[in-house]
C-alpha positions in Angstrom: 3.3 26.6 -1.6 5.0 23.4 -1.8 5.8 22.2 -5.5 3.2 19.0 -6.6 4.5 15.5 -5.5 7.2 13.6 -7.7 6.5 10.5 -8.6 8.7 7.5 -10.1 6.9 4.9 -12.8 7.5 1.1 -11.0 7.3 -1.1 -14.0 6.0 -4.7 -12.9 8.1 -8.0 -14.5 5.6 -9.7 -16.7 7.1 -13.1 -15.7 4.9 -15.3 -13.7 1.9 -14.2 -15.6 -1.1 -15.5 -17.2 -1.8 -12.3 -19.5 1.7 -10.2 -19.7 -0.7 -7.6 -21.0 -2.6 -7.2 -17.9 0.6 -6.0 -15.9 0.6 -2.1 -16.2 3.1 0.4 -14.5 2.8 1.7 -11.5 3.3 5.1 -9.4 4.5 5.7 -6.3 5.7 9.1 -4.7 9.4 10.0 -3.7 8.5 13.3 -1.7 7.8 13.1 2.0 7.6 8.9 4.1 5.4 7.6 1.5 5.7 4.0 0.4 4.9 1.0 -1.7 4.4 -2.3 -0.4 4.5 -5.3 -2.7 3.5 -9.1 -1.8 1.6 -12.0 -4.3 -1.0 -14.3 -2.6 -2.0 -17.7 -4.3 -5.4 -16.8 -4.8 -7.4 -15.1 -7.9 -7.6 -12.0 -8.6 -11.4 -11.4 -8.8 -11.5 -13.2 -5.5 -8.9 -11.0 -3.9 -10.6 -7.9 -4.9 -14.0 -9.2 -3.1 -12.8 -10.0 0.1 -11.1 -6.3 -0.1 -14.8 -4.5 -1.1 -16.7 -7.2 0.9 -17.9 -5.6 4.4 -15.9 -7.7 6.6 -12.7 -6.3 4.5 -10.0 -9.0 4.3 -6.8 -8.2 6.5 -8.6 -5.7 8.8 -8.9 -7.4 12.5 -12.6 -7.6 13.0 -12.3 -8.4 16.8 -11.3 -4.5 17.8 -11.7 -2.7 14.5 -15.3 -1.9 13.1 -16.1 -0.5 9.5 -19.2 1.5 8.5 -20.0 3.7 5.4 -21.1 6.7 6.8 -22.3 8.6 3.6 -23.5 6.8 0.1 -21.8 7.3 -3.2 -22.6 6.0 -6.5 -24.9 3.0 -6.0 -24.5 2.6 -9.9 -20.8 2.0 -9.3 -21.3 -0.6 -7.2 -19.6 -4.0 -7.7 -22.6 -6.7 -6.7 -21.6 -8.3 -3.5 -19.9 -5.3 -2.4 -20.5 -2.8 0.7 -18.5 0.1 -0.9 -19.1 2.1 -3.5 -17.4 4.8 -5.9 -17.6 8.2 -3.7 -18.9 6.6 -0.6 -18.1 7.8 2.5 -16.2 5.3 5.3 -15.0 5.4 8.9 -12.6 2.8 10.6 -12.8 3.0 14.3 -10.0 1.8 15.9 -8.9 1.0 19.8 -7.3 4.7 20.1 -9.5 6.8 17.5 -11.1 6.6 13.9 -10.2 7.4 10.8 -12.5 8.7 8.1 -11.9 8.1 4.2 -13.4 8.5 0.8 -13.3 6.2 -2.1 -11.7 7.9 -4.6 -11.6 4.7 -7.2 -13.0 1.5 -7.7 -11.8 -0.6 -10.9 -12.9 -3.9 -10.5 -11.2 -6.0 -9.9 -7.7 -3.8 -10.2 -7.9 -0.9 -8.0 -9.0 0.5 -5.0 -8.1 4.2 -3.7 -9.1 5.8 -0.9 -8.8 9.6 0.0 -8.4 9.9 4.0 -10.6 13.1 5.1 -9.8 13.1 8.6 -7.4 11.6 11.0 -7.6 11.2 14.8 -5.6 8.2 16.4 -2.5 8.1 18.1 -0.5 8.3 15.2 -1.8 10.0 12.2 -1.3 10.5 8.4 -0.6 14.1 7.5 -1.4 15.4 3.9 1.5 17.7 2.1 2.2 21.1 2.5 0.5 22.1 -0.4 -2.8 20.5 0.6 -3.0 17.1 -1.0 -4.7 14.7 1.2 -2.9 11.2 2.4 -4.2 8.6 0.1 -3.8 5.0 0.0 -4.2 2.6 -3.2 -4.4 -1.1 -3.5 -3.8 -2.6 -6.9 -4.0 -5.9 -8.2 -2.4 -7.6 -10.8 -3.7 -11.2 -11.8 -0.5 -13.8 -12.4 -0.5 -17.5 -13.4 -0.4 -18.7 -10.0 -2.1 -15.8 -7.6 -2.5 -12.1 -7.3 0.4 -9.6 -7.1 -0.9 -6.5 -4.5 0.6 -3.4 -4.6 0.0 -0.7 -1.4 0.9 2.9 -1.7 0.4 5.0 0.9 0.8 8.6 -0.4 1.3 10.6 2.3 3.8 13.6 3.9 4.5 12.4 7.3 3.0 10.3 10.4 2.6 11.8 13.2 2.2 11.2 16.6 -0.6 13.1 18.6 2.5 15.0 20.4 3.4 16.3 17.4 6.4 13.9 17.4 7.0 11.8 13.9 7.1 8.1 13.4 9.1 7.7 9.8 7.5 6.2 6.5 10.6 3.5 6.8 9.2 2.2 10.5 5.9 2.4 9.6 6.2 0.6 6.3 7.7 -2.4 8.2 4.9 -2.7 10.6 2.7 -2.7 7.6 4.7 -5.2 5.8 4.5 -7.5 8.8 0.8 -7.0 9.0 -0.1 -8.3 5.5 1.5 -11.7 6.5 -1.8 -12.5 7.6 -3.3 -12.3 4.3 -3.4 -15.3 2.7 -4.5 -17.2 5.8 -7.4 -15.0 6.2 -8.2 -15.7 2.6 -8.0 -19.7 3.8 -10.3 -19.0 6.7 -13.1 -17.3 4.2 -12.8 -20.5 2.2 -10.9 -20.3 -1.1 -8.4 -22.6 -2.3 -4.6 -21.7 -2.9 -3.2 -22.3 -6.2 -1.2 -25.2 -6.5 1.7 -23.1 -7.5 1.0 -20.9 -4.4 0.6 -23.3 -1.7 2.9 -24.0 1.1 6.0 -26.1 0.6 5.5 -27.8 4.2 7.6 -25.6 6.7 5.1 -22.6 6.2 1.1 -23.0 6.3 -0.7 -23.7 3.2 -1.9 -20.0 2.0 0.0 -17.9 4.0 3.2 -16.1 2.5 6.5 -14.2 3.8 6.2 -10.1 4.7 5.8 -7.9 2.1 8.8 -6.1 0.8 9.1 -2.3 0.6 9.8 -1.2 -2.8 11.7 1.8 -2.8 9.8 3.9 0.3 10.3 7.7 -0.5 12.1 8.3 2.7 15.1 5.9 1.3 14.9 7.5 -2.0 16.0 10.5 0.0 18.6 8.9 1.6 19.8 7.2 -1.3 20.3 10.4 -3.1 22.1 12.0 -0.2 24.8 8.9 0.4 25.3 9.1 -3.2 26.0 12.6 -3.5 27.9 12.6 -0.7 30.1 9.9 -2.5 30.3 11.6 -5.5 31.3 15.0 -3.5 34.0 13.1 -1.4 35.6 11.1 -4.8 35.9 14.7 -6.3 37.7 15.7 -3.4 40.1 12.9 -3.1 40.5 13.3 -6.9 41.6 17.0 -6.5 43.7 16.1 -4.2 45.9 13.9 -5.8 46.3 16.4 -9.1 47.4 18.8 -6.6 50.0 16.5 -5.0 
């Protein structure tokens, strides 16, 4: 049985913010393709977090992917407004399959966390070795002039339905381009940017660059190896010239 996950602390920069307080630490896995993903949008927090609970969730693509709760959860839990609930049961059906999660957390208006249960698209999320389940957690951090979003997907590998594997590192980018669209869909629900958000005239008011990958656990690998491998090849060269 495989040893529990590793995990490294990400420790947000409080500059930028309203309430330095309110920025916490993060985690974010170093074992298997899991990743983080970290953007801001010029919107509030509270805001953010209700477009992400509401039942047309913000960034999904409503025109081929449909989102149902399949089982209730805590009904006490539940934010007003909000189709989802602590516990609740949800399936995303998708052009080539579904996907079927449960919501492990709901903090409003910090932190959402879902549990997947069962996989069956194309490509798929595939749990650990020692039987964790793929999870994926947005969390928000309020900031002077927006919201800083943080998505980890905590998972071993992605595979393909041939068994073949699509790394953390390819998917992260596709994932990175995908919340592009973020802000703008925030503008089409209609909220305001901040000021201090807004767009500086070459890119649309409320929409914002890709997200960057912070550290995905597949490049923490590789990180590791180039450096041991310089470390190993420096002691080699150095042996080398005390035996010359």
């Amino acid at each position: 049985m495989a040893s529990p996950a590793k995990q490294m602390t990400l420790h947000i920069p409080s500059g930028n913010t309203s309430d330095p307080a309110q920025m916490t630490a993060r985690q974010y896995i170093d074992e298997g393709d899991g990743f983080t993903l970290i953007f801001k949008l010029p919107y509030k927090r509270q805001d953010v977090f209700a477009e992400l609970i509401a039942e047309q969730q913000l960034g999904v693509d409503h025109s081929n992917i449909t989102i149902s709760v399949t089982r209730p959860g805590d009904e006490t839990s539940k934010p007003t407004g909000s189709a989802l609930s602590q516990g609740c049961e949800r399936t995303v059906n998708f052009p080539d399959g579904k996907v079927v999660s449960e919501l492990v957390e709901l903090t409003w208006p910090s932190m959402i966390k879902w549990r997947q249960l069962t996989s069956q698209r194309d490509t798929n999320m595939i749990g650990k070795t020692d039987g964790e389940l793929p999870t994926v957690a947005i969390a928000l951090d309020e900031l002077a002039d927006g919201t800083s979003i943080r998505m980890t997907y905590d998972f071993y590998q992605i595979q393909h339905k041939d068994g073949s594997v699509l790394d953390g590192p390819q998917m992260s980018k596709l994932l990175a381009q995908a919340t592009a669209g973020w802000g703008a869909d925030m503008e089409r629900r209609g909220y305001k940017a901040s000021m201090a958000g807004s767009g500086d005239g070459a890119t649309p008011r409320g929409s914002l660059p890709n997200a960057t990958v912070v550290r995905a656990a597949g490049q923490v690998q590789k990180d590791r190896a180039d450096e041991d491998s310089m470390k190993a090849e420096m002691m080699a060269k150095a042996r080398a010239a005390a035996g010359s």
